[in-house]
C-alpha positions in Angstrom: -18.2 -169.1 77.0 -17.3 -166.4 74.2 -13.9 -166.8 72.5 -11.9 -163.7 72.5 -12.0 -163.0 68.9 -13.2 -159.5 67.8 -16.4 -160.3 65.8 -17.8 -162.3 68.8 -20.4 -160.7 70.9 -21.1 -163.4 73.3 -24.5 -164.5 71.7 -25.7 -167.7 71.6 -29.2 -169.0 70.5 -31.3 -172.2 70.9 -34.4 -173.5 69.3 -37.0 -174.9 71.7 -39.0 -177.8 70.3 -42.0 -175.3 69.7 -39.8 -173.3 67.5 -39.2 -170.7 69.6 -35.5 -169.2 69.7 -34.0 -167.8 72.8 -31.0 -165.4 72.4 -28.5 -165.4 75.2 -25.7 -163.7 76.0 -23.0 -165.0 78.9 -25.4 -167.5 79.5 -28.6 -165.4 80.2 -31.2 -165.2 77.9 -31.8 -162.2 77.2 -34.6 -162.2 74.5 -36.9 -165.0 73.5 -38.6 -164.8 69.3 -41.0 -166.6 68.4 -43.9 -167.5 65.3 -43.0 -165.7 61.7 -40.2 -163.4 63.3 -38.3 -166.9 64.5 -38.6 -168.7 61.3 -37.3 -164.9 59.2 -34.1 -165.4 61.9 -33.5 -169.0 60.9 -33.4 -168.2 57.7 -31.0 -165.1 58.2 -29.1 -167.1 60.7 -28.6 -170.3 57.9 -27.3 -167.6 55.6 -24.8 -165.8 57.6 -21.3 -165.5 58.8 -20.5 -165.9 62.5 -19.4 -162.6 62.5 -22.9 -161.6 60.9 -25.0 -164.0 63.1 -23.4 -161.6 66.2 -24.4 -159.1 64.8 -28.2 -160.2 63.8 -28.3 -161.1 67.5 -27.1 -158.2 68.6 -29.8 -156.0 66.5 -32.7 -158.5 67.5 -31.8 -157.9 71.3 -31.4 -154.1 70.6 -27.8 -154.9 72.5 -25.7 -153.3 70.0 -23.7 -149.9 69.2 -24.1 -148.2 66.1 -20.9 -146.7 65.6 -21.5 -142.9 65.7 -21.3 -142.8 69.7 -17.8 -140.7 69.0 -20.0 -138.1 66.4 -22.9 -138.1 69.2 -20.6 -137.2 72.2 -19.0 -134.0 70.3 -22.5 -132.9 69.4 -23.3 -129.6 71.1 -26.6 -130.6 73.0 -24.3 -133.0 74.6 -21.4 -131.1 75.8 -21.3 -129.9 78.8 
């Protein structure tokens, strides 16, 4: 269930009993890590703010904008 504040992206992760972490947002996982990449995202994760562990999920699942989306739309190859 994600809480309404602005930094939360709806990711969750668990860590299987092999070590491997599975990324889900509203309750579907939607990316599963595993070996050396894993244990780098533990470590980040350990490290981090909530509002930073969003977004490290959000990177790591390629589910994430990148804030020019506003500059991209007024570029001429994408007007109409």
């Amino acid at each position: 269930m994600a809480s309404s504040h602005l930094n939360d992206l709806g990711f969750t992760h668990f860590v299987t009993k092999s070590n491997v972490v599975l990324i889900e947002r509203d309750g579907k996982v939607v990316t599963t890590v595993r070996g050396s990449k894993a244990n780098d995202f533990l470590t980040k994760m350990n490290t981090s703010t909530v509002p930073q562990q969003q977004q490290l999920m959000a990177r790591i699942t390629g589910n994430y904008k990148r804030g020019n989306e506003k500059l991209s739309k007024n570029h001429p190859k994408n007007r109409d």
